[in-house]
N, C-alpha and C positions, 0 to 999 in steps of 0.2 A: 641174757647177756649179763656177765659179772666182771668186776673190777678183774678178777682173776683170770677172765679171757682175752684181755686187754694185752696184743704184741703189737712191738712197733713195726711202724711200716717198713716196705722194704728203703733200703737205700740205693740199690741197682735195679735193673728191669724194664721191662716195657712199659708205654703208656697206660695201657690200659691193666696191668700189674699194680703199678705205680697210686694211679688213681682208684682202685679198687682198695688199693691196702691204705691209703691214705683216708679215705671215705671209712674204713671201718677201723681203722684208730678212732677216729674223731667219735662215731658211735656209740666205740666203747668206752671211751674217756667220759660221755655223757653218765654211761650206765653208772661208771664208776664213782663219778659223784654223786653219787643217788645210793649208793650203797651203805647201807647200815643204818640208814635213819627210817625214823619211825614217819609213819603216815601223816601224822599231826608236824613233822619238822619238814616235809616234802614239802607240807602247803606254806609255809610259813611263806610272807612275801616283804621282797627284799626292802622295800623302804616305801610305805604310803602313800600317797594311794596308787601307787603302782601296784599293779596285782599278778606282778612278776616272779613265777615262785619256781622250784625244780621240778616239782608235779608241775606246774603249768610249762617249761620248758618242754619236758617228753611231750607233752597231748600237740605242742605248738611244732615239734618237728616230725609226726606221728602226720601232721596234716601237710607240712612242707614233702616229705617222704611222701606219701601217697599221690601227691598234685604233681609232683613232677615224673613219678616214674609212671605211677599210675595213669594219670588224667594227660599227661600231655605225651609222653613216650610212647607210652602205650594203649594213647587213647581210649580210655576205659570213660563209661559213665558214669562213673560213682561219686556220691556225693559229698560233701565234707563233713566229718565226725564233728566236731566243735566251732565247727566256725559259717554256720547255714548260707552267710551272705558274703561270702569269702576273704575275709578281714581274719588274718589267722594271729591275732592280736588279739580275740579274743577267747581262743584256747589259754591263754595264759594265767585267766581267772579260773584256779583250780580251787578255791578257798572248799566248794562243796565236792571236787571230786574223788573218784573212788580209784585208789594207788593198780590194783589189779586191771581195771579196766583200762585204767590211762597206759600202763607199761605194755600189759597182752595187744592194746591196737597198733602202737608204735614197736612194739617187734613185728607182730603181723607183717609191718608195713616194709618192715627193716626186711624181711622173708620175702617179700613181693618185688620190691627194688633189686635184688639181687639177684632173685628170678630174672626179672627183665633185664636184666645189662647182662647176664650171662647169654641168656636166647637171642639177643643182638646180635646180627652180623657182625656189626664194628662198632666204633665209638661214632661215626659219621652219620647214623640212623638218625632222621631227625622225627621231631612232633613238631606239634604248632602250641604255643605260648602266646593265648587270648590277651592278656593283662599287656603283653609286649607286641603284638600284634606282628608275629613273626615265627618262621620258624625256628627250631631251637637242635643244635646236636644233643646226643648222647654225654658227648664229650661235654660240652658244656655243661648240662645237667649236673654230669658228678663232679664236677669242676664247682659251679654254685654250690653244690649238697655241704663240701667241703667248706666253701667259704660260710656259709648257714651255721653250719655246727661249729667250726673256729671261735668264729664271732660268739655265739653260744654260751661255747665253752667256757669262754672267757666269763661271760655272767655265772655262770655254772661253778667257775670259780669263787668270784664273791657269796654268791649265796650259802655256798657250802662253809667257805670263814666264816662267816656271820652266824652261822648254826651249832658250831661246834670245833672253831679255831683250826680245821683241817684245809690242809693249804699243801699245794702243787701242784704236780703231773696233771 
């Protein structure tokens, strides 16, 4: 995923149009920030001792992305990539990690979610959400996904000024 494949969402459509093209802006708006900087400028983290960096973004919603389509939509058993004891606050210390592996899992993941909401009957499909002790729709799911990445983005913003004065969309 590159800055370059990055279209806006629709503005008419159905819900589940809507929420699908909405959910992969936000995505791609991630990638895009993350584009053109070196490995060493991914990790940089945004203000001490925060260990908040854009590498550590991707790995942090690489694990967001899997838990929710994966682990609770889809009920899968898999376990969490960077964060063992489900505190995904701690994917975000990327200081030692490696840019190929953090982006291949979080697209992976991006490939899997998309799987899964396509093979969905509906948006009404639910899982169960341990942490909330409740069921959870579809609909919600990508609903969170998008408020996740929003919020994000928004840091995704600053850190990118802060690297190299690049600033917007």
């Amino acid at each position: 995923m590159t800055a370059t494949e990055r279209i806006a969402p629709p503005l008419t459509g159905g819900e589940r149009e809507m929420l699908r093209g909405f959910l992969d802006y936000h995505r791609a708006t991630l990638a895009m920030k993350c584009d053109g900087l070196t490995d060493e400028e991914l990790r940089l983290q945004s203000s001490p001792p925060s260990t908040l960096s854009l590498l550590g973004l991707v790995r942090h919603m690489a694990e967001v992305e899997r838990t929710w389509f994966r682990r609770v939509v889809n009920k899968e058993d898999v376990p969490f990539v960077w964060s063992p004891e489900g505190d995904f606050q701690a994917a975000y210390d990327a200081r030692e990690a490696d840019r190929a592996e953090a982006f291949a899992a979080w697209e992976a993941e991006v490939e899997h979610a998309r799987r899964i909401e396509r093979e969905a009957e509906s948006l009404d499909v639910t899982g169960y959400m341990p942490k909330w002790e409740s069921d959870v729709s579809l609909r919600l799911v990508m609903l969170h996904l998008i408020h996740e990445y929003a919020r994000h983005n928004g840091h995704a913003d600053f850190l990118r000024e802060s690297i190299d004065g690049e600033v917007g969309a």
